[in-house]
Backbone as JSON, one array per atom type, in Angstrom:
{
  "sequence": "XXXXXXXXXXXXXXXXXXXXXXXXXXXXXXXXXXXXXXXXXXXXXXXXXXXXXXXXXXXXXXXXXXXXXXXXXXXXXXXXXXXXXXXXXXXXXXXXXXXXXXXXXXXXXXXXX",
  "N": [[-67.11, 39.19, -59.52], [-65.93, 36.96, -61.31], [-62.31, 36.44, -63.1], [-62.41, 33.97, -65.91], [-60.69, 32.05, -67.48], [-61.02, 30.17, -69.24], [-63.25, 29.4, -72.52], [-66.14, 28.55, -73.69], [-66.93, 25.28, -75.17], [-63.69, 24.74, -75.53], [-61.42, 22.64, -75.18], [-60.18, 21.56, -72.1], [-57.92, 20.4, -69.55], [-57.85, 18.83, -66.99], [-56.9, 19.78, -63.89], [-56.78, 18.87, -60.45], [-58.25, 17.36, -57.92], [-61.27, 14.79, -57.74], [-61.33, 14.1, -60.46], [-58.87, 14.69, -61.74], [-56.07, 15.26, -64.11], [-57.79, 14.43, -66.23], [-59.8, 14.85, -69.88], [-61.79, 17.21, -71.26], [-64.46, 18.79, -72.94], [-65.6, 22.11, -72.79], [-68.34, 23.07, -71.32], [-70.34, 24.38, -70.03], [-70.07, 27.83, -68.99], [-69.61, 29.83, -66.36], [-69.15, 32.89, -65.29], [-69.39, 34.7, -63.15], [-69.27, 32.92, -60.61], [-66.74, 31.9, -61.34], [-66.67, 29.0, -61.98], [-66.6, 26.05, -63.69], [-68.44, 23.69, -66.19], [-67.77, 20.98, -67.38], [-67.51, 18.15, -69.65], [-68.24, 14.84, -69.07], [-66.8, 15.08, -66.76], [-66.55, 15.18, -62.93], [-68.68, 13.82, -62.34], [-72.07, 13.69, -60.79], [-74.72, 12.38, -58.81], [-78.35, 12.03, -58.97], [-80.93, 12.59, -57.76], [-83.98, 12.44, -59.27], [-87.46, 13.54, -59.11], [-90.38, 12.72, -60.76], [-91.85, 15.37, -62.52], [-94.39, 15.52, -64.3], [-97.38, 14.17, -65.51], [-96.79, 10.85, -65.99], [-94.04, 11.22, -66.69], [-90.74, 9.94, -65.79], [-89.49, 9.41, -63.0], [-86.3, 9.04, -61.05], [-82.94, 7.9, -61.0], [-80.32, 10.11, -61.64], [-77.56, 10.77, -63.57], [-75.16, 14.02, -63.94], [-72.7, 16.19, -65.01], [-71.58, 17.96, -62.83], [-70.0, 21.45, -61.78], [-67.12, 22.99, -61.8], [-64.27, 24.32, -60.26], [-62.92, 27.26, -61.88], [-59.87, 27.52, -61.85], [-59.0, 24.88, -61.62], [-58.68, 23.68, -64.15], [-56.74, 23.38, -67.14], [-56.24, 25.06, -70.35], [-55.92, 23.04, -73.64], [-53.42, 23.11, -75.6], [-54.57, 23.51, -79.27], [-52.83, 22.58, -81.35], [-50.54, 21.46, -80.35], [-51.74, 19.48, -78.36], [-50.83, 19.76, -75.83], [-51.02, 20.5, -72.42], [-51.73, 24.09, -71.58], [-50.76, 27.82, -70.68], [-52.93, 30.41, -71.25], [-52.76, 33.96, -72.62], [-53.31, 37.49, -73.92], [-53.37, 39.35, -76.33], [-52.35, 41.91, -79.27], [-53.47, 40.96, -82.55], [-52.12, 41.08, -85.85], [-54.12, 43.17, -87.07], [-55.29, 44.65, -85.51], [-56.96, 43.38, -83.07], [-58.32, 41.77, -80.36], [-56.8, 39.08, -79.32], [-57.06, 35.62, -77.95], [-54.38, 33.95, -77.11], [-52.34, 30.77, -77.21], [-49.95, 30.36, -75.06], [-47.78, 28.61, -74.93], [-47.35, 27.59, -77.82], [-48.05, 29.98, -78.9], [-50.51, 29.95, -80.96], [-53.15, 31.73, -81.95], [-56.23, 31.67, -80.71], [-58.5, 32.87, -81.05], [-60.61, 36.04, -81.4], [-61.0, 38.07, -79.12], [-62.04, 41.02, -79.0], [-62.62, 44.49, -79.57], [-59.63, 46.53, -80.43], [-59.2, 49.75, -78.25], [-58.38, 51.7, -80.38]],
  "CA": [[-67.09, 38.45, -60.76], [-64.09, 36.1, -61.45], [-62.31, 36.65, -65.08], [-62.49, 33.36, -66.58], [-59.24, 32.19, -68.83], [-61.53, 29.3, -70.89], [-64.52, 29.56, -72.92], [-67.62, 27.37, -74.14], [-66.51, 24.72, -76.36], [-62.43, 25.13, -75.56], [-60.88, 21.47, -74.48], [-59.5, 21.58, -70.96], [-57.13, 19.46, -69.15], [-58.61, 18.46, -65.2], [-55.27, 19.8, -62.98], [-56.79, 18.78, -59.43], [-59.87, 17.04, -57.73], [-61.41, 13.33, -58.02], [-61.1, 13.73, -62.23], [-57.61, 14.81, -62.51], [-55.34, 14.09, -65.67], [-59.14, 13.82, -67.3], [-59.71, 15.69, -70.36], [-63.16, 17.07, -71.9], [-65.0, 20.14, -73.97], [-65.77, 23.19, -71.54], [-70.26, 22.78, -71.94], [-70.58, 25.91, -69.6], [-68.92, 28.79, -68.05], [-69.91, 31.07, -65.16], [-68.05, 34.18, -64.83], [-70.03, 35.18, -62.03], [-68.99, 31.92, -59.58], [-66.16, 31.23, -61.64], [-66.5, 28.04, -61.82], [-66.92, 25.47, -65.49], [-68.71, 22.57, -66.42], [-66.71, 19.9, -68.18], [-67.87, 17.14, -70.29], [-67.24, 13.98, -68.58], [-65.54, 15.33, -65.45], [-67.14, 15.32, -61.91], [-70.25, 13.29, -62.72], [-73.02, 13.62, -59.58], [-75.9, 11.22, -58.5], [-79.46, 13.2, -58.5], [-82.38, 11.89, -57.67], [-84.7, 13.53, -59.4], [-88.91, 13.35, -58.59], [-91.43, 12.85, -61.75], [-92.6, 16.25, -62.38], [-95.57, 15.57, -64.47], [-97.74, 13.08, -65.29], [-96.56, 9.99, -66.94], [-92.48, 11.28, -66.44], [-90.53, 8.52, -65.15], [-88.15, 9.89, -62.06], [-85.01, 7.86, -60.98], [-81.36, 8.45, -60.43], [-79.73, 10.45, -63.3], [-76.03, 11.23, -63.29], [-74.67, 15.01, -64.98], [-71.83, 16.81, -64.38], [-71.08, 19.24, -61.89], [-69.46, 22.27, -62.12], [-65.84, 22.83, -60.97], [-63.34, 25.6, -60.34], [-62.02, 27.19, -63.14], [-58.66, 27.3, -61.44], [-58.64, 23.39, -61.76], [-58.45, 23.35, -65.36], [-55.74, 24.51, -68.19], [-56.57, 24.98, -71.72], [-55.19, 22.02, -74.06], [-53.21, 24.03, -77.09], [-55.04, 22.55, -80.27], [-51.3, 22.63, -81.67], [-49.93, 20.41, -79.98], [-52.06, 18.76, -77.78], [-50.55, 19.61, -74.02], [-52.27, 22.01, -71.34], [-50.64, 25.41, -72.14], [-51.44, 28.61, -70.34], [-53.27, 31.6, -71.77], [-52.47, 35.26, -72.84], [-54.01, 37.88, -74.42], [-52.47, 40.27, -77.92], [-52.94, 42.29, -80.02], [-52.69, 40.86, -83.73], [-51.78, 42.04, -87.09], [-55.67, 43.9, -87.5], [-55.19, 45.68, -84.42], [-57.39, 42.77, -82.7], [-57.54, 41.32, -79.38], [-56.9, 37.69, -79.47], [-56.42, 35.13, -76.72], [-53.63, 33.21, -77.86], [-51.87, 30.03, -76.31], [-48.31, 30.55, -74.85], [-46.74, 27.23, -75.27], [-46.73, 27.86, -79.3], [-48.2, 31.14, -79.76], [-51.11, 29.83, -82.18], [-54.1, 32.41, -81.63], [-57.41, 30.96, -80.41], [-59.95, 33.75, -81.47], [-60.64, 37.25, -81.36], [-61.77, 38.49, -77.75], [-62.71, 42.62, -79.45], [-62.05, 45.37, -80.74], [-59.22, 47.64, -79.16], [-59.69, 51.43, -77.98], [-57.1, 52.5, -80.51]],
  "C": [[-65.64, 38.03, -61.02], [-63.99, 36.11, -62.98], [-61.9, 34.85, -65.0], [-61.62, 32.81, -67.55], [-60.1, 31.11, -70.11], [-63.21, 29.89, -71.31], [-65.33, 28.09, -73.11], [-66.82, 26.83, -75.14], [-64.81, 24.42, -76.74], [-62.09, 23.81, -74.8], [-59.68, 21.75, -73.48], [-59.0, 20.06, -70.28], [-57.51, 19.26, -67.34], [-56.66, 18.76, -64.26], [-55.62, 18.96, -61.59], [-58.38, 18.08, -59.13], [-59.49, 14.95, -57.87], [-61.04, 13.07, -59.8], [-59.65, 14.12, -62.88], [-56.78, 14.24, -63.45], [-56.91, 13.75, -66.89], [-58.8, 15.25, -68.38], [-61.2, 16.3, -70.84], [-63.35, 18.27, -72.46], [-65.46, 20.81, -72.37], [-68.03, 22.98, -72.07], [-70.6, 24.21, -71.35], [-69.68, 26.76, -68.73], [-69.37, 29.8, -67.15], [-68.95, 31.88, -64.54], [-68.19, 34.65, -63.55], [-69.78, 34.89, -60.66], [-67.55, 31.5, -59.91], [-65.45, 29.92, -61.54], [-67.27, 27.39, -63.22], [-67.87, 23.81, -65.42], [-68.24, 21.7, -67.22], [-67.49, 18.47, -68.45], [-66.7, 15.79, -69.61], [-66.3, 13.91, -66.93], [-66.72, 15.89, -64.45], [-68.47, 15.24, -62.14], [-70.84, 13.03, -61.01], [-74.0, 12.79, -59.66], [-76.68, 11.99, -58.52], [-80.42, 12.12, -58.43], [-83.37, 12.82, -57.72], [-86.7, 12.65, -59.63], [-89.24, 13.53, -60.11], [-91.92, 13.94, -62.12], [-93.81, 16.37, -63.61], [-95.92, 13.76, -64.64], [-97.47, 11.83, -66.46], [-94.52, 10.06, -67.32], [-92.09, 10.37, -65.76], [-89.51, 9.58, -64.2], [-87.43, 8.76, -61.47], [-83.63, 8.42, -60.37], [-81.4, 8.54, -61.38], [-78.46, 11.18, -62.65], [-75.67, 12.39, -64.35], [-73.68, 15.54, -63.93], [-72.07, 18.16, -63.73], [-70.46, 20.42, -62.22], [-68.33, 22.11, -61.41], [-64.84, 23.96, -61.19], [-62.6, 26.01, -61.16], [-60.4, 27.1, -63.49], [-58.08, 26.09, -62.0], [-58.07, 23.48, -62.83], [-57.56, 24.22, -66.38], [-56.55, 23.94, -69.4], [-55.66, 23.9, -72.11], [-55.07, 23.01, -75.48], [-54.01, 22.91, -78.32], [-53.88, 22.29, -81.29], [-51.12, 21.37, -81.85], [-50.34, 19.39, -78.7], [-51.81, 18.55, -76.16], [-51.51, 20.93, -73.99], [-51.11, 22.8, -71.59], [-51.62, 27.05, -71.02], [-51.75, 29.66, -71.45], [-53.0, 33.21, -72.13], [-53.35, 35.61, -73.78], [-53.14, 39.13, -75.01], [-53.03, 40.8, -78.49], [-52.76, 41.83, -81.56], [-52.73, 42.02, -84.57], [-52.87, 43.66, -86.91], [-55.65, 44.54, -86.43], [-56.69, 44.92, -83.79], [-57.23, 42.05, -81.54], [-58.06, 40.25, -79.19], [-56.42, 37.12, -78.31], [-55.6, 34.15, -77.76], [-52.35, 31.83, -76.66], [-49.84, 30.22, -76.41], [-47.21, 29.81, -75.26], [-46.44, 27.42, -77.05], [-47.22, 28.83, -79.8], [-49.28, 31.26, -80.67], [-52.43, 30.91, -81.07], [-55.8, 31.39, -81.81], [-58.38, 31.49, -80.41], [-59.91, 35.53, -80.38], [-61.41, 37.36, -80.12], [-62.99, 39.86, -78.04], [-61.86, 43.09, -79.59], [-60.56, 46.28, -79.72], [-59.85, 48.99, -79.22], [-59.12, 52.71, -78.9], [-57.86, 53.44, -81.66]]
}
C-alpha cells in the first residue's frame, strides 16, 4: 500500500506525462495502487457495448488514473504547487499542512498523546 500525499477533492498541479502543467480537482484516490484520478487530465477513448436493452453504446471519453507521484498539491494560499507535511496544531491535532506558506489543510486525527 502506497501512502498517498493528496486527497479527494484537493486541486493538483500535473508535474509529468501527456497533461503536464494541467491543473484539476483530485475525483479519486487509491492508496492501494497509488495512483489518482484527476479531473480533466489523461482523458481515454472506450468503447463501450450497450448493456441492456434500448442503451445506446459508442465511444465515451473519462479520465484515467495516474501516478500520484506525477502530481503536487496547489497551496489554496497562493495558488502554486507546494509540497506537503504533516503537524501537530494548537489542539494537539494532526493536520496536513502546506509548506510553501504553512496554511493548514485539515485535520488528518487524533494523536496518541
Amino acid at each position: 500500500m502506497a501512502k498517498v500525499h493528496v486527497k479527494k477533492d484537493d486541486m493538483v498541479y500535473v508535474l509529468s506525462g501527456k497533461d503536464r502543467a494541467k491543473t484539476g480537482k483530485v475525483l479519486d484516490v487509491n492508496p492501494k495502487t497509488g495512483r489518482v484520478i484527476v479531473e480533466g487530465v489523461n482523458i481515454v477513448t472506450k468503447h463501450q457495448k450497450p448493456k441492456r436493452m434500448g442503451e445506446a453504446g459508442g465511444i465515451i471519453e473519462e479520465e484515467a488514473a495516474i501516478d500520484a507521484s506525477n502530481v503536487m498539491l496547489i497551496d489554496p494560499e497562493t495558488g502554486v504547487p507546494t509540497k506537503t507535511g504533516v503537524k501537530f496544531n494548537a489542539a494537539g491535532e494532526r493536520v496536513r499542512y502546506a509548506k510553501a506558506s504553512g496554511t493548514e489543510l485539515g485535520v488528518i486525527g487524533k494523536s496518541s498523546k
